[in-house]
N, C-alpha and C positions, 0 to 999 in steps of 0.2 A: 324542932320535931325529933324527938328521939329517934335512933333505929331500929326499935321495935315497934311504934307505930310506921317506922318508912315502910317497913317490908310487910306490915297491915296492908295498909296502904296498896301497896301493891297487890296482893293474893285478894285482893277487895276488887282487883280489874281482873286479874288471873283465874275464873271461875266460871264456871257453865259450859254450856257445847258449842260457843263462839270460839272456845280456845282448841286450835289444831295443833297439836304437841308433838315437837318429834317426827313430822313428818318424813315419808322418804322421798329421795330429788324427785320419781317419777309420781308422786303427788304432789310433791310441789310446784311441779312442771303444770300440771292440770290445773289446778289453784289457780297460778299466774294467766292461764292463756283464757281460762273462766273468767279472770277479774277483767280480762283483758289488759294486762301488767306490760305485754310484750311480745314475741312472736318466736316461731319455729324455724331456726337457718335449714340451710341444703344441709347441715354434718349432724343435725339433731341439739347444734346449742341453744340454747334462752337466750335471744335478743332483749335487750331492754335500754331506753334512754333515760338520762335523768335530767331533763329539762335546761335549765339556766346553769346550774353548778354540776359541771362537770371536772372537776376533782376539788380537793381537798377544798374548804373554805380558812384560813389562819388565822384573820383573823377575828374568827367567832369561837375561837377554841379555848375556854377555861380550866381554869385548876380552883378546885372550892379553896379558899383561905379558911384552914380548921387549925385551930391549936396545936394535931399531932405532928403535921408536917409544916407550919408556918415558917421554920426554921430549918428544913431539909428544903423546903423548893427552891430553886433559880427562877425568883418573878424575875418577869420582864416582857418584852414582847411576845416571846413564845409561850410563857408560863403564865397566863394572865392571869390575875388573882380576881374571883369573884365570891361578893358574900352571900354566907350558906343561906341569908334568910331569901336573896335572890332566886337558889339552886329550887330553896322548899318551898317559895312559890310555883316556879316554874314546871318543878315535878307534880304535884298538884293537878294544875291544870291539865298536864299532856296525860296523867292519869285520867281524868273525866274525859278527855277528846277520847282517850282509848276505849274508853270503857261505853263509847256511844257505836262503837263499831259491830258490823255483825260476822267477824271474822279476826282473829289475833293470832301470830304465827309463833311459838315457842320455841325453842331449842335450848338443849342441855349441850355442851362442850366442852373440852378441855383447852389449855395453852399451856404448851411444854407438853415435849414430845417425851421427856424424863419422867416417870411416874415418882421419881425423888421432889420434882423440884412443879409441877403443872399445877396449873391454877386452874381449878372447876367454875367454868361460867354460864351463865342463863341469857339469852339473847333474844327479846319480847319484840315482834315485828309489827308494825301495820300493813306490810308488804310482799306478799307469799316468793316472793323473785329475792327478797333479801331477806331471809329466812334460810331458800336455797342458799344464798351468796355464802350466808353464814355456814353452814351446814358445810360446801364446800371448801372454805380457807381455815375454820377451826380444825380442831381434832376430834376424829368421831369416837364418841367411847365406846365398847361394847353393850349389849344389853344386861349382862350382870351389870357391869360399873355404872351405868345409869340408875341401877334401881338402889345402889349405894353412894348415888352422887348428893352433897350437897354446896350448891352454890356456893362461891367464895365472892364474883361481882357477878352483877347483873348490866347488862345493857339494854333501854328500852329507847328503841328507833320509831318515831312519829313523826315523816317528813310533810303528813298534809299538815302539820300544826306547827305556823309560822308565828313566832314572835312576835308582840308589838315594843320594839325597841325604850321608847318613853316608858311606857306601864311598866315592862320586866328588867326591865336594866340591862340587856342585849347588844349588842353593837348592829344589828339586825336581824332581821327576822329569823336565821338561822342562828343556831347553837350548837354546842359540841362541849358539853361539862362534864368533868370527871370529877369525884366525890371520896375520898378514899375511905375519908370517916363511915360513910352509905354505904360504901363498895358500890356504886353505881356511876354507870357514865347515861347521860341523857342526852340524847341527838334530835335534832327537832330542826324542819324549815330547809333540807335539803334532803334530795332523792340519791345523791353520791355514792355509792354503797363503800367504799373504800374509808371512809370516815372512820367503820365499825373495824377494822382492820387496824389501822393504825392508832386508835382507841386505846385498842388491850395493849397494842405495843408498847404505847406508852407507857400503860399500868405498870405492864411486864418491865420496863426500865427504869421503875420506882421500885416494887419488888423484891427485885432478882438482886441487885445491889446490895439491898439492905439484909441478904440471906448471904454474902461473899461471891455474889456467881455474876459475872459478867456477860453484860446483853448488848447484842450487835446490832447492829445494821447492815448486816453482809449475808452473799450466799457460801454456799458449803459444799464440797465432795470429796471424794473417798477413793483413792489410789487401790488397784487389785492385793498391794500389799498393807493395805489397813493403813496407809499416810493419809492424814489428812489436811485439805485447805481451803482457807480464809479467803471471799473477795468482798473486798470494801471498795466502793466507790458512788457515785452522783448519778443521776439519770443519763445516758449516754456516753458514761465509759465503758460499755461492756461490760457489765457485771455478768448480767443473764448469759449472755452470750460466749463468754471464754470457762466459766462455770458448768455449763451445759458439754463435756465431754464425752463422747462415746465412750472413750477407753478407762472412765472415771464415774461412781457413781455418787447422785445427787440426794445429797441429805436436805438442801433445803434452798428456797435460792433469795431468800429474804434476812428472815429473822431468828437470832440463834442467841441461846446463852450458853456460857460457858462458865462448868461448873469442877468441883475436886474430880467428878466423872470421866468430863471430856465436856464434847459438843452435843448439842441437841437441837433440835430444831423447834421455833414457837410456833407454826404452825401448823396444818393440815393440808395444806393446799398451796397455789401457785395461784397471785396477780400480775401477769404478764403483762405488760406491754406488746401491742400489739398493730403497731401502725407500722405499713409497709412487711406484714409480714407473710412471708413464703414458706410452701413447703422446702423450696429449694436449699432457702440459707439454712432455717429453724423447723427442721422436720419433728424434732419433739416436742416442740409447741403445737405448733399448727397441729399434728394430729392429737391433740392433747383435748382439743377443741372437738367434743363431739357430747353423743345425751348426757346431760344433767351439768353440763358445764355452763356459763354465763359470759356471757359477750357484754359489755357494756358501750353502746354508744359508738356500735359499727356499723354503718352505711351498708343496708340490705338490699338487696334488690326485690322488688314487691311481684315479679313475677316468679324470677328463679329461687328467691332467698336464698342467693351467691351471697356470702360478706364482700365486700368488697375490701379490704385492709390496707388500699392505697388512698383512700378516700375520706380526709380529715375535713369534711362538712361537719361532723358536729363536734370536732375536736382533735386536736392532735393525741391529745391523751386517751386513747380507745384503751380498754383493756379486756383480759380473757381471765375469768377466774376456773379453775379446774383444782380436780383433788391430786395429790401427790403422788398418788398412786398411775396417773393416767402418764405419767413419763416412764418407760421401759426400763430405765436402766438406776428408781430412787430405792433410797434405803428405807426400810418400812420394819418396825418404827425408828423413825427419824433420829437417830442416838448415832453418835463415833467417839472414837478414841480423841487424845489429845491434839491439836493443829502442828503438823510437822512447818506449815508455811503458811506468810498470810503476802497476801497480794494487795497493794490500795491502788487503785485504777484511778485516773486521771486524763481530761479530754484536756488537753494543752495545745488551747487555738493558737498560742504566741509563736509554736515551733520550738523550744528553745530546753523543755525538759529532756534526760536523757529517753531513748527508748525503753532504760531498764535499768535499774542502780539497787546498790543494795546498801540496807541502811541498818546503822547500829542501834540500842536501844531506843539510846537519847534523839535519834532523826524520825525514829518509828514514834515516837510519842507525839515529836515536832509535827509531825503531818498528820498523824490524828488527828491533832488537837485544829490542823489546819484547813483539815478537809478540802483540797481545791479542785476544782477545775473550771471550763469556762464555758460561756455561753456567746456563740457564733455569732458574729456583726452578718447584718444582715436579717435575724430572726424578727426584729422589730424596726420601724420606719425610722431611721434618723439613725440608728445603731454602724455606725461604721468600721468600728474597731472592736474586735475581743473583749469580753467580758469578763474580770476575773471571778469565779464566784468560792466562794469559803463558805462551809456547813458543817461547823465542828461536831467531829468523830462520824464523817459521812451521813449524819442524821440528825441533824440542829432539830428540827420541830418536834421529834419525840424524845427529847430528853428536856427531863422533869427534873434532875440533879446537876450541880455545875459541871461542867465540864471536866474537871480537872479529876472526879472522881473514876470517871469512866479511862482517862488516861492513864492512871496509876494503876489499874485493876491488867489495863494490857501489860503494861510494862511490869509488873509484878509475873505476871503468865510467860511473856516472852523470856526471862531471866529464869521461870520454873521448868521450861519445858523447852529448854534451848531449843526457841522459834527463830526459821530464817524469814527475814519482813525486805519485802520488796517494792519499789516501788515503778508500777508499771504505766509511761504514756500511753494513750491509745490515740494521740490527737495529732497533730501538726508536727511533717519532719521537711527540712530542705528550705525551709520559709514560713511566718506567720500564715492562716486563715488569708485565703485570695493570693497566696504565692506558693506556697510549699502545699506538698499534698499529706495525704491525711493516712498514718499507718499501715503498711500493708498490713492489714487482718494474720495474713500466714506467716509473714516475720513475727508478729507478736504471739501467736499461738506458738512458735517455737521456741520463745524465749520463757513463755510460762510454762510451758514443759520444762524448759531445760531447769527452772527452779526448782520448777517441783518433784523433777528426777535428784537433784544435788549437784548438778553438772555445773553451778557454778560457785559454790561453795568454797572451792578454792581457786577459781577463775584470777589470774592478773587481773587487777581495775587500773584507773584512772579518778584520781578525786576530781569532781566538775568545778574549776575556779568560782562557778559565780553561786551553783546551790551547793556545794559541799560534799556532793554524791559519789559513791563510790562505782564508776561505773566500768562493769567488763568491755575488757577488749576484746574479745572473744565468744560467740556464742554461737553453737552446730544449731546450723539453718540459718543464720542471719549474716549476711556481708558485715564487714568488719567498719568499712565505712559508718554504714546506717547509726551503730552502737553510741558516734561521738556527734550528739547534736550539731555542732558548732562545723563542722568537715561537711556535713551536705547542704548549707548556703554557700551561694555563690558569694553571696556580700556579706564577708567576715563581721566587718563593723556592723553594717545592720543590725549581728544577730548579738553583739554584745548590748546595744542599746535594748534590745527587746530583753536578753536577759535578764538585765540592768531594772527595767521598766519592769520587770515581774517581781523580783527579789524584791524590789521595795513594796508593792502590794502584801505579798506574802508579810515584810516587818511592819505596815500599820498592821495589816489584821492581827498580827499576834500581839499587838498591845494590850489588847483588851484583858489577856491572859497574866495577870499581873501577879499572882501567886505559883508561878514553875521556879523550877530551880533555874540558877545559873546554867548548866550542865545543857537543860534539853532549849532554853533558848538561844545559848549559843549554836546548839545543833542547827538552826536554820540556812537560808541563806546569805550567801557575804554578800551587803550593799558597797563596801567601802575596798 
């Protein structure tokens, strides 16, 4: 199928007074509570559940095998290769399912907050709640640039239209294909709304590359004197969390590329996490949370319509999607200067990483490429010990280029723009998970100040025997003690075998990396 019959095709569904274009949240709001999509909290957000798949689905995620990029993708488990006559069936179909509807949700948006560097998208719902979603984590254009916008991908979400694995070639009834040759991603067979999010990121990290601009997976802010900083890290290192500064304003707390410009932000909006959350700890979330925002998959109460945000009945992964604008203290539009500091966060159940080291080019690549941290024994039946987990350049599943590209593009940056790169635990000090306890929050908030002031810039270090790290002895606001992993167990030895038992995790996983120089693989840890 050519792509002038695809996008036939499509304006062949896209036609009549079924299609709601552009709406604004507060009809979209109405839309949803008409369909009956989902419900009205106490602060005015859109509740909504999505049944069985409540995040991501992996493995149902494709990349079409077309000629222009057969040779740029990293197949494999993340990059599945599926053939396009599979995709041009499949679009087909979920075209006719759509096209029986008496209702289709539109939206025109941008990604990249750079009007240099954004990609114009069109985003076809069957869903008036994920049309919102969209509408709130995209970028909204204005009404001039709308009426000048022309599509560059399209997104068309069909989650009543579930796959028959045998017929379509599916690994199940849910799908998630992206198309580059089409320019379209096709989602089908799940209600997840986060699918359409990390979708374009992808895109955006096939893109952005192949233009010289380098695309994150980190959040972003902005010092009163125009410094800016980088946080990379995994689900429960504190990204959001040490990001989110009063005295510091937030360009973006997700996804960013970085371009000969500076930083930019790829989205529109904010998908929080949102279990366990308080005004107390996370006041600009929480009140982030009010009309035309979306709650996904948060235990409501059916008289008060209290969220309840301690309450992982239908999932630990609740989330709050909000526009960027509803944090007091973002930058709008989402653009800064060049990164004075980047930070990679790390939850180290073992105990045994520094609380704060600073690393040369060659260590900053090393951990890129390594992305760790761990996942707590205990979280699953039988789990007794610490989990290492690796998710190269803090974001394995949306990277569609090998690895090593995205590596080179930082280390290229940090050598341009003499970056200081740090690497911060937020996990286990004094003893592994079940012996040591887990960061003071306030020591660590002093130590990412103290980087991102220069204070340690020229700090005395200590290189770590077992990772190589160069770590201060000194840091205003933190005991001096805390700084040197190995000084707060009581059982010295202990804490070398655990050392010991990490470093070598760390050098299988980096095998697979079998194209770096000598230089950044020596950078790692010393097993020996």
């Amino acid at each position: 199928m050519s792509t002038l019959h695809f996008e036939t095709e499509l304006v062949r569904v896209l036609k009549g007074e079924k299609i709601q274009e552009n709406l604004p949240a507060s009809l979209l709001v109405e839309k949803a509570l008409e369909r009956k999509e989902g419900l009205i909290t106490s602060a005015g957000a859109f509740r909504a559940t999505t049944g069985k798949y409540t995040g991501r689905s992996p493995k149902d995620k494709f990349i079409v095998d077309e000629r222009s990029v057969h040779d740029k993708i990293e197949w494999g488990a993340v990059n599945q290769p599926i053939p396009s006559e599979v995709f041009e069936n499949l679009y087909v179909k979920v075209l006719d399912y759509l096209n029986e509807k008496d209702e289709l949700f539109v939206r025109d948006a941008f990604a990249g907050a750079d009007p240099q560097h954004r990609l114009p998208i069109r985003v076809v719902n069957e869903f008036a709640w994920h049309n919102l979603f969209a509408s709130q984590l995209f970028i909204r254009p204005t009404k001039e640039e709308r009426k000048e916008m022309i599509p560059e991908f399209t997104i068309v979400s069909a989650p009543g239209f579930k796959a028959d694995p045998k017929v379509d070639g599916t690994h199940s009834e849910t799908f998630i294909i992206v198309s580059f040759e089409k320019r379209t991603i096709l989602i089908g067979g799940t209600e997840y709304a986060g699918e359409m999010k990390k979708s374009i990121f992808s895109v955006m990290n096939y893109l952005l590359p192949e233009n010289n601009i380098f695309s994150m997976h980190c959040s972003a802010n902005v010092g009163q004197e125009g410094d800016v900083a980088l946080f990379f890290g995994l689900s429960g290192t504190g990204k959001t969390t040490l990001s989110a500064d009063k005295n510091r304003n937030l360009i973006g707390d997700d996804e960013h590329g970085w371009s000969h410009n500076g930083v930019f932000n790829i989205e529109g909006g904010c998908y929080a996490k949102c279990v366990n959350l308080s005004e107390e700890k996370e006041p600009q979330i929480y009140n982030a949370i009010r009309f035309g925002s979306v709650l996904e998959n948060v235990v409501v109460d059916e008289e008060s319509r209290e969220p309840d945000y301690d309450d992982t009945s239908y999932t630990e992964n609740t989330r709050a999607a909000y526009p960027i604008e509803a944090i007091p203290n973002a930058v709008t539009p989402s653009v800064a200067s060049h990164p004075n500091a980047i930070i990679f966060l790390t939850a180290d159940a073992f105990g045994v990483l520094p609380p704060i080291s600073k690393l040369t080019k060659e260590q900053a690549m090393y951990h890129f490429l390594s992305g760790y941290t761990s996942k707590l024994a205990g979280t699953e039946r039988g789990i007794t010990e610490p989990t290492a987990t690796f998710s190269t350049c803090f974001g394995a599943p949306f990277l569609p280029l090998p690895a090593n590209r995205y590596a080179e593009m930082l280390g290229e940056r940090i050598n341009q723009h003499d970056v200081e790169v740090y690497l911060v635990n937020t996990g286990w000090s004094g003893g592994s998970y079940g012996v040591g306890k887990r960061m003071n929050l306030t020591y660590t908030r002093a130590m990412v100040q103290a980087a991102l002031q220069g204070e340690l810039t020229s700090a005395e270090t200590a290189v770590d025997p077992f990772f190589g790290l160069h770590v201060p002895l000194q840091c205003p606001g933190v005991p001096d003690e805390v700084l040197l992993p190995r000084q707060t167990w009581e059982d010295k030895e202990a804490y070398d075998t655990k050392a010991i038992e990490l470093a070598n995790k760390f050098e299988e996983n980096f095998k697979k990396f079998e194209d770096v120089s000598k230089d950044i693989r020596e950078a790692g840890p010393r097993t020996k």
